[in-house]
C-alpha positions in Angstrom: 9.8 57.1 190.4 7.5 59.7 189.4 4.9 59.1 191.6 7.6 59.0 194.6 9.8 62.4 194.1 8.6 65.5 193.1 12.4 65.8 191.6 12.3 62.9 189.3 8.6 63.9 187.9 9.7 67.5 187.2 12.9 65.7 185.5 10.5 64.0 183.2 8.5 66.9 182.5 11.5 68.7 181.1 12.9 65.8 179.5 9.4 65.6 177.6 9.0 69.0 176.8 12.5 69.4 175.3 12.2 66.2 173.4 8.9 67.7 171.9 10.7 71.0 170.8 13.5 68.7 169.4 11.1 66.9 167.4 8.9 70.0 166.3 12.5 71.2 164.6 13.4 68.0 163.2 9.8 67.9 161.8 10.5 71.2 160.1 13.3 70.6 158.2 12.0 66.9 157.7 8.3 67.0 157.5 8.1 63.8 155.1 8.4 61.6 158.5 6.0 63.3 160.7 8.4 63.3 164.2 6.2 66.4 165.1 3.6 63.9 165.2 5.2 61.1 165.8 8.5 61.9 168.8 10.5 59.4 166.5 8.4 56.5 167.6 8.2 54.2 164.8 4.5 54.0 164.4 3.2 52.6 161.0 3.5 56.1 158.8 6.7 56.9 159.9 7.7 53.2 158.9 5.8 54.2 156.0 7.9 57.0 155.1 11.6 55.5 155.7 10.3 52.8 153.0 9.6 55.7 150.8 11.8 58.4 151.3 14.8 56.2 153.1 16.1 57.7 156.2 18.2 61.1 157.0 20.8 61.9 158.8 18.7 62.4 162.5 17.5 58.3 161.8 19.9 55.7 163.7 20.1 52.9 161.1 21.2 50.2 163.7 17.6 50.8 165.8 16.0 50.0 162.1 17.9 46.9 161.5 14.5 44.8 162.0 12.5 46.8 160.2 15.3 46.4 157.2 15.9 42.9 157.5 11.9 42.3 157.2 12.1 44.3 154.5 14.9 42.5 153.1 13.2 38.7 153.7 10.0 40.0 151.8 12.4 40.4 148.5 
């Protein structure tokens, strides 16, 4: 859709640019997981660092449920 309405590009822009900002302050007060870095995206550090540190209250526990369970079968 972006490359069809100007509307729907300048929609994403924003959408991008405020998810950024979210992240930046969610990387501040919780700089262990790297969302600054990151936007949330589970790459391999921040995977990394829910193993380590185990998740706060901004992680959604039922979009790690793979990650846990293959955590879980490797014990």
């Amino acid at each position: 859709g972006d490359s069809k309405s100007a509307s729907i590009a300048g929609a994403s822009i924003l959408a991008k640019v405020s998810r950024d900002r979210y992240m930046e302050k969610l990387d501040a007060e919780y700089p262990k997981y790297g969302w600054a870095k990151n936007a949330g995206y589970l790459t391999a550090a921040h995977l990394e660092a829910i193993d380590k540190y185990g998740i706060c209250k901004y992680h959604r526990p039922s979009f790690l449920k793979n990650h846990f369970n293959t955590q879980l079968s490797l014990i």
